[in-house]
C-alpha positions in Angstrom: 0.0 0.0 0.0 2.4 2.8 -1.2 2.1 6.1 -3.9 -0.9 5.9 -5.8 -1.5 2.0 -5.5 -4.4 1.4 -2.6 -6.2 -1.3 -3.2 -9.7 -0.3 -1.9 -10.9 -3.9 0.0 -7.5 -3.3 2.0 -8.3 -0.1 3.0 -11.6 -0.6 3.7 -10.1 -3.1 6.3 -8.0 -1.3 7.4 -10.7 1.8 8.3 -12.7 -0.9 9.4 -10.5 -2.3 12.2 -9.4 1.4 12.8 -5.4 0.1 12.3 -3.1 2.5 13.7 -0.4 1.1 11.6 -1.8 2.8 8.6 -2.6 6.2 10.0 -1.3 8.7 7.6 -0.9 6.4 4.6 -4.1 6.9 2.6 -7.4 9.0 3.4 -10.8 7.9 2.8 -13.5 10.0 0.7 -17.0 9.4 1.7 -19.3 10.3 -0.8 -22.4 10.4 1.1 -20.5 12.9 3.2 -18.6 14.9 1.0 -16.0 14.6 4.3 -12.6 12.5 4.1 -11.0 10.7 7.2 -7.9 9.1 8.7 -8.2 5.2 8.9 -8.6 6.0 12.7 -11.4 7.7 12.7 -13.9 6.5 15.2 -16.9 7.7 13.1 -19.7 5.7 12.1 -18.5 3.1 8.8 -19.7 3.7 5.5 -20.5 1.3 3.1 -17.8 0.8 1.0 -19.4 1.8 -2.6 -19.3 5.1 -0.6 -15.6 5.2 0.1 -13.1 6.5 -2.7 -9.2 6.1 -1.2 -6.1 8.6 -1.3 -2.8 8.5 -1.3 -2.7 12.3 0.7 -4.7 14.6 2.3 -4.4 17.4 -0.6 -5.5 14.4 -3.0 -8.8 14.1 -1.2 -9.4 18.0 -1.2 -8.3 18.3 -4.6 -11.3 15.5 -5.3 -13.8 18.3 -3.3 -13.8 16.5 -0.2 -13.2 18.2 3.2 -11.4 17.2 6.5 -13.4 15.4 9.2 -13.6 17.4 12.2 -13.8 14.4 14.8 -10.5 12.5 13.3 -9.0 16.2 12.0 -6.6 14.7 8.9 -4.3 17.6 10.4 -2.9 15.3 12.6 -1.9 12.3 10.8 1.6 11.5 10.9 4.0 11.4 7.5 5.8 8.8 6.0 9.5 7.9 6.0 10.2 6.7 2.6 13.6 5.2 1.4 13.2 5.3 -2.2 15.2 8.1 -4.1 11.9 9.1 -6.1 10.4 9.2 -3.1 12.8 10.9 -1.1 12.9 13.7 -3.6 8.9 14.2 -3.6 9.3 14.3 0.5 12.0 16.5 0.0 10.1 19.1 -1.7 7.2 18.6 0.6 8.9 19.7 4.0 10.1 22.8 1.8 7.0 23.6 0.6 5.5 23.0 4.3 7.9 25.7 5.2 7.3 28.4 2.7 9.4 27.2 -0.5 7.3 28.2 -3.1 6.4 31.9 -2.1 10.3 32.1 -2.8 10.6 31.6 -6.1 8.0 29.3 -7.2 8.5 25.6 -8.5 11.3 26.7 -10.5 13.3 27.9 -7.6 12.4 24.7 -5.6 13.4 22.5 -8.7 16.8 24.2 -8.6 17.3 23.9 -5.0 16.7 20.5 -4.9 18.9 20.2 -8.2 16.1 18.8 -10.7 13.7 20.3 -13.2 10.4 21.9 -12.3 9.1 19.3 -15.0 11.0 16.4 -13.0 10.0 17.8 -9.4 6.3 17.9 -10.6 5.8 14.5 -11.7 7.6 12.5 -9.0 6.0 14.6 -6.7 2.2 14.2 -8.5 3.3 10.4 -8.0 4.1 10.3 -4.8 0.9 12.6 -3.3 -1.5 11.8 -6.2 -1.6 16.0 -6.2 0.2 19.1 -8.0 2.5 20.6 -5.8 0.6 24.4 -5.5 -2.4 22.0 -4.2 -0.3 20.3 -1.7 0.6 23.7 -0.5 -2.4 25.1 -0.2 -3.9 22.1 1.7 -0.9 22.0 4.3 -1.4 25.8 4.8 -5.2 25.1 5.1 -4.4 22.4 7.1 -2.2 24.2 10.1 -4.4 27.1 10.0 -7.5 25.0 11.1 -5.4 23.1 14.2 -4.7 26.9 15.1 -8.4 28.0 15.1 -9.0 24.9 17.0 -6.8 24.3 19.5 -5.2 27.9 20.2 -6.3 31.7 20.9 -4.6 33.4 18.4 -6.5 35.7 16.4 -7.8 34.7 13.2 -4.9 37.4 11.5 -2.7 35.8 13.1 -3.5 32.5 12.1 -3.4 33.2 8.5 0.0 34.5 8.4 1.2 31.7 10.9 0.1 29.6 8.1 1.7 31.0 5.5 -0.8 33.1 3.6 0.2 36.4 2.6 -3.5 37.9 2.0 -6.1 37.4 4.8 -8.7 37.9 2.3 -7.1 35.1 0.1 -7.1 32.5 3.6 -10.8 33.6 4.1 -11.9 33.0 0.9 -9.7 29.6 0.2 -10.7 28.4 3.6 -14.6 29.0 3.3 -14.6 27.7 -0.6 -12.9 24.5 0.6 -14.2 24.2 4.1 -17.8 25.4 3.8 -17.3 27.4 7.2 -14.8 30.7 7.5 -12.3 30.5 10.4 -14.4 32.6 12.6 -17.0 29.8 12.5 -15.0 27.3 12.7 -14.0 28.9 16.1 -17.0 29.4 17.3 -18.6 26.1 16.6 -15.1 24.2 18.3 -15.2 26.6 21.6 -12.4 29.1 23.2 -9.2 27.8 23.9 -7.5 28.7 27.5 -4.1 28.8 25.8 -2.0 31.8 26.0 -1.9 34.2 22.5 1.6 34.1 23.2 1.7 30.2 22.6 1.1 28.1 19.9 0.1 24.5 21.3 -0.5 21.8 18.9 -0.4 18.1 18.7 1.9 16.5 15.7 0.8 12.3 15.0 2.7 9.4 15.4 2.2 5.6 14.6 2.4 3.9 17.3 4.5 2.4 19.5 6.3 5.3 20.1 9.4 5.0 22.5 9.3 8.5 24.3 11.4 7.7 26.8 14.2 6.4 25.2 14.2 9.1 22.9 14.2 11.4 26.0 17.4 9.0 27.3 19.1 9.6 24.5 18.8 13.5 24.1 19.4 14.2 27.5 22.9 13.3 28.2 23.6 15.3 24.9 21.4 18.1 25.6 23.4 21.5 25.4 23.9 23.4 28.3 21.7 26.7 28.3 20.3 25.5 24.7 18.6 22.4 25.9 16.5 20.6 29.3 15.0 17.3 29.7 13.0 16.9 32.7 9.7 15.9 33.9 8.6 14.0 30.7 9.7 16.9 28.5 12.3 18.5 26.2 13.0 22.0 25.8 15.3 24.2 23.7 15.9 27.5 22.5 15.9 28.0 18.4 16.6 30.2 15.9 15.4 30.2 12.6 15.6 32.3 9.5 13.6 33.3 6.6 14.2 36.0 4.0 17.5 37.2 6.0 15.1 37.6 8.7 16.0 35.8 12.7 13.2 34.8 14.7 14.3 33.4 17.8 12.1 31.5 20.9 11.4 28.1 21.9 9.6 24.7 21.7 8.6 22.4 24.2 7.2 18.9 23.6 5.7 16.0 25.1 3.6 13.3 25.1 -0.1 14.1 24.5 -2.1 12.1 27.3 -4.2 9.5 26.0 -3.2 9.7 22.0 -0.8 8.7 19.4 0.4 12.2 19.1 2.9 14.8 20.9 1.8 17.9 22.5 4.2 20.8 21.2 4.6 23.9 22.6 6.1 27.0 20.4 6.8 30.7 21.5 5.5 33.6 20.2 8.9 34.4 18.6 8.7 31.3 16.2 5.2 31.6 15.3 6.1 34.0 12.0 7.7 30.6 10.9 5.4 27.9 12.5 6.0 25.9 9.5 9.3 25.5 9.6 9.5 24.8 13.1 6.7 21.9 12.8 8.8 20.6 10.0 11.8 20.6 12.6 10.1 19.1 15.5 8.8 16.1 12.8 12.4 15.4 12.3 14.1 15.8 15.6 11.3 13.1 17.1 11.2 11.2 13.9 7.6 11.6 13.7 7.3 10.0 10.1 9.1 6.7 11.4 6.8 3.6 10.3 7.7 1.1 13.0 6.6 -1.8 11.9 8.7 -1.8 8.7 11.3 -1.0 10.6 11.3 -3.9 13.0 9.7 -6.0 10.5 13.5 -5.2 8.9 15.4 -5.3 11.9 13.8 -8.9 13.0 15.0 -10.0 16.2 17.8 -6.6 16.8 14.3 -4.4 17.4 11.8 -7.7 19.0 9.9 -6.0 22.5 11.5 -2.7 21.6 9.8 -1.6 18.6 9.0 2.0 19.8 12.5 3.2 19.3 13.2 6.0 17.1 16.1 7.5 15.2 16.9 11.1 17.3 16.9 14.0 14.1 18.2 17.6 14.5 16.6 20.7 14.9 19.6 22.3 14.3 21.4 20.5 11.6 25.2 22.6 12.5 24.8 22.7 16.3 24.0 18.7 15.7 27.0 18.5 13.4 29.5 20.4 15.7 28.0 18.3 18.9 29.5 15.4 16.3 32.9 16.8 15.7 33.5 17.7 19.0 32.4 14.1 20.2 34.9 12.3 18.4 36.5 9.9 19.9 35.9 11.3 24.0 32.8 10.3 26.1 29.3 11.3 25.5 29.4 13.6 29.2 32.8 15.4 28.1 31.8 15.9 24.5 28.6 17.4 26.0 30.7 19.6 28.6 32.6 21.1 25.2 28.9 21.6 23.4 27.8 23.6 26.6 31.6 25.9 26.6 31.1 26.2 23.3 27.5 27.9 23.1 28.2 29.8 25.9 31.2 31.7 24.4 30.2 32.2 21.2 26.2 31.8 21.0 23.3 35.0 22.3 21.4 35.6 25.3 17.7 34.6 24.5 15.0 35.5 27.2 12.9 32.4 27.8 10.3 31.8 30.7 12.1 28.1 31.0 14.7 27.7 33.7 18.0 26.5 31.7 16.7 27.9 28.2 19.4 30.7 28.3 21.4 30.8 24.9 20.9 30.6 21.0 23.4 28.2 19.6 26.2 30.2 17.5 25.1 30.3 13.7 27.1 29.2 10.6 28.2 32.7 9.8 29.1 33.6 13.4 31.6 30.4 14.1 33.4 30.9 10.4 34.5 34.2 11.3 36.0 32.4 14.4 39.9 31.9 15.0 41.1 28.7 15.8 42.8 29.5 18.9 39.2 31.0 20.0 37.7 27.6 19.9 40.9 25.7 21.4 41.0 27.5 24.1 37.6 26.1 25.7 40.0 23.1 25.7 39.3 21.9 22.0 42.1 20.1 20.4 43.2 21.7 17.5 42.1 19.1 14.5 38.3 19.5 15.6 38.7 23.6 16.2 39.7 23.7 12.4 37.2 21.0 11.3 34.3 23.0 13.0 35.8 26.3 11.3 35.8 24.4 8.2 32.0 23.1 8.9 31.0 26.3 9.5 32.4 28.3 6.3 30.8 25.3 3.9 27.5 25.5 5.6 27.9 29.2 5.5 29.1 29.4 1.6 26.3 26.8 0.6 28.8 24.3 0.0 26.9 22.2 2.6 23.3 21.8 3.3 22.5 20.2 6.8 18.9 19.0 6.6 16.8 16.4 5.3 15.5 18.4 2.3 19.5 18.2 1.4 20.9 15.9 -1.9 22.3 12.8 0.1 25.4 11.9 -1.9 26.4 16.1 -2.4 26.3 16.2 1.5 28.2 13.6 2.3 31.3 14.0 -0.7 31.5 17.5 1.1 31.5 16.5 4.5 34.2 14.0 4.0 36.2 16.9 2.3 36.1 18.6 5.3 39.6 18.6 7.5 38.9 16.2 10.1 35.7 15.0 9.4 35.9 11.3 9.1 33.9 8.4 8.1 32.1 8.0 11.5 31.1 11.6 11.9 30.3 11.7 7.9 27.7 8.9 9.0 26.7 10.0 12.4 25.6 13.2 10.8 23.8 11.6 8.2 21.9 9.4 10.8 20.8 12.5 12.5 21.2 15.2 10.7 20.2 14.3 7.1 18.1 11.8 8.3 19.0 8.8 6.3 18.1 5.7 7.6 20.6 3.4 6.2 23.4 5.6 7.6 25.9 3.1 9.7 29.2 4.4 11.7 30.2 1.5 11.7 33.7 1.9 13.3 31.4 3.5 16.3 33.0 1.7 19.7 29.6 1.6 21.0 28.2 -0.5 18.2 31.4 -2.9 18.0 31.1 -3.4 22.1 27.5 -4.3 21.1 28.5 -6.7 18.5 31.1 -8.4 20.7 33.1 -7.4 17.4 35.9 -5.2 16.4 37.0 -5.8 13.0 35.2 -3.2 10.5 35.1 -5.0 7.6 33.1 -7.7 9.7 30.6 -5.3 11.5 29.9 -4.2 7.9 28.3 -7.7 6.5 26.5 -8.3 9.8 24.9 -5.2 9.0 24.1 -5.8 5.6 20.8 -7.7 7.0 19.3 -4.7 8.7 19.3 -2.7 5.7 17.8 -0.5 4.8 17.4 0.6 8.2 20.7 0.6 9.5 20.6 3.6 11.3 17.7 2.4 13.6 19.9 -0.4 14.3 22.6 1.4 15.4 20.1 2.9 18.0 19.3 -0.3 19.4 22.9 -1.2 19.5 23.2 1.6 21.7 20.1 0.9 23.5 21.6 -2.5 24.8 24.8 -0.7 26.1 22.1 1.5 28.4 23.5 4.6 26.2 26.4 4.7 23.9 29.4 6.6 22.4 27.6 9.1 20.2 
């Protein structure tokens, strides 16, 4: 059941058993209705000669049906696709999700992601069974209804949060393909008791979902002053840019009680780019994992733990520098170096969070930076000039640290980095770039796992986990009770 082939009797069963596993993986028209839903959706089953199937949300609105309010489509979780046709489409979705084609248009995207509009268009039509303007329009749609619903912003607010640059255009799309403007919508869902200053949302997941270990895993590494983990939740401060333009806050997540979802909060400060930061918090908590591929994959490596994820980035530099400066020492010192180094060279940030003090240093900021600077918070000097060297790629465009990035351009240039070696080039790629075949496989962590030291050996043991190497490493880690990472 993947792109464009859903064979309607399975998903029928699958809506009909209300399968979590396939949350997120098609959408149901009903016809009767005019409404389309989530295969979870608790709402009463239609016949089936009154169910069309597909493959995306935007496909079912561009067929004239509208999101269910009681299952609200908004909340479905993504996919985690492995295939390079489909990586590409997903590509160009998070940038869209974030504002990609008010820069430029499809041609701009195209370029960025290093194919043709023509190209971009059809993989992507493929993969989400809708043009890519339609997708756009849906996700902005989309975000702005869980706003109305679930927070107190004004309904300006809203549209812009969304990423609509006309409030007249967001009334008029949302009525037209809604039936209801936004100030109905509000109405007829209730006042919210959260704070105008906050934006709190719940982001899907298909279940099971391993929160805690996730939490284990990010909180030995958390930066000092950039990031907590306490009580159930993780904090951090971010900064994020758009159009040469900072906005700086914070996000907070956790676990939303009683669902398959997390509950996110985001500051005021970020909510000019609440699309870009939802795009972040889906990969940092690796909210598009499928799990039961992946442990179907993984066999007997993920058996009773099948909840774990693969930790992303929400800053794809401060992740890479947490990597360079972790080579080879322990996870606590390499974190004690991460906390020195945002401290000396990162900004103040006022949050209402105790330990939320600092902004990690940007790109631009850290290439200007002399070596001797970042030695002497007791660097060595190979990983103060590899860090330097980091920073002027990602700073010159050389590199791209995200997901959206071209796999095999990111990784030729971080291995022509000074210093940078195989096992960072992967560890970042794991993380970072998201790839989840990535494999450090001279990591000590995973060769005390393996009972195994010889490379070349580690490599054809891991040759049946693929394609999800990287989610192996994580259980690898999980046995030693933490790791070397």
């Amino acid at each position: 059941m993947s792109g464009m082939l859903l064979h309607p009797d399975e998903c029928y069963r699958a809506w009909a058993a209300r399968d979590t596993r396939f949350d997120g993986r098609f959408y149901t028209g009903v016809t009767s209705t005019g409404i389309y839903c989530r295969p979870v959706c608790t709402a009463r089953l239609p016949r089936p000669e009154h169910c069309r199937f597909f493959p995306s949300a935007a496909a079912a609105e561009a067929a004239g049906f509208r999101p269910c309010l009681l299952c609200r489509p908004e909340r479905a979780p993504g996919l985690s696709p492995v295939e390079a046709g489909a990586r590409l489409a997903d590509a160009a979705a998070v940038l869209i999700a974030e504002g990609a084609l008010e820069d430029g248009g499809l041609a701009a995207l195209g370029e960025r992601l290093g194919v043709s509009a023509r190209h971009l268009r059809r993989v992507f039509r493929e993969r989400y069974g809708v043009a890519p303007v339609a997708y756009a329009q849906t996700r902005r749609l989309l975000l702005a209804k869980a706003l109305l619903t679930d927070t107190a912003m004004s309904v300006t607010d809203v549209a812009y949060a969304s990423g609509f640059s006309s409030l007249r255009r967001f009334n008029a799309l949302f009525a037209s393909r809604y039936r209801l403007s936004p100030s109905a919508l509000r109405r007829e869902r209730g006042e919210t008791a959260t704070s105008p200053d906050v934006a709190v949302l719940e982001l899907g997941f298909r279940p099971p979902y391993d929160w805690q270990g996730l939490l284990g895993f990010l909180g030995p590494r958390a930066v000092a002053g950039v990031e907590t983990t306490e009580a159930g939740w993780y904090r951090r401060t971010l900064r994020l840019r758009r159009r040469d333009r900072a906005h700086d806050g914070w996000l907070a997540a956790t676990t939303a009680e009683g669902k398959n979802a997390l509950r996110l909060e985001v500051a005021a400060g970020l909510l000019p780019v609440l699309p870009m930061v939802l795009a972040r918090a889906s990969h940092l908590f690796d909210l598009g994992c499928d799990p039961e591929a992946v442990a179907k994959g993984l066999g007997e490596l993920a058996s009773g733990h099948e909840g774990v994820r693969l930790p992303g980035a929400a800053d794809g530099f401060e992740t890479a520098v947490r990597a360079i400066l972790g080579q080879q020492v322990t996870v606590a010192a390499a974190r004690t170096l991460a906390g020195r180094f945002a401290a000396a060279f990162g900004e103040p940030v006022a949050t209402p969070h105790d330990g939320l003090t600092t902004l990690f240093p940007e790109p631009a900021t850290v290439a200007e930076l002399s070596q001797d600077a970042v030695a002497s918070l007791g660097v060595i000097a190979s990983r103060a000039r590899a860090i330097i060297a980091l920073a002027r790629a990602v700073r010159d465009g050389g590199l791209v640290l995200a997901p959206t990035a071209d796999l095999g351009a990111s990784l030729d240039a971080l291995r022509a980095l000074p210093g940078v070696g195989e096992w960072t080039t992967q560890y970042v790629a794991m993380r970072v770039l998201g790839w989840p075949d990535a494999f450090p496989h001279s990591d000590g962590g995973v060769k005390k796992a393996l009972a195994e030291n010889d490379p070349r050996r580690i490599l054809d043991l891991a040759e049946a986990w693929r394609p999800w190497r990287a989610y192996a490493v994580m259980h690898l880690w999980r046995t030693l009770h933490g790791g070397d990472a």
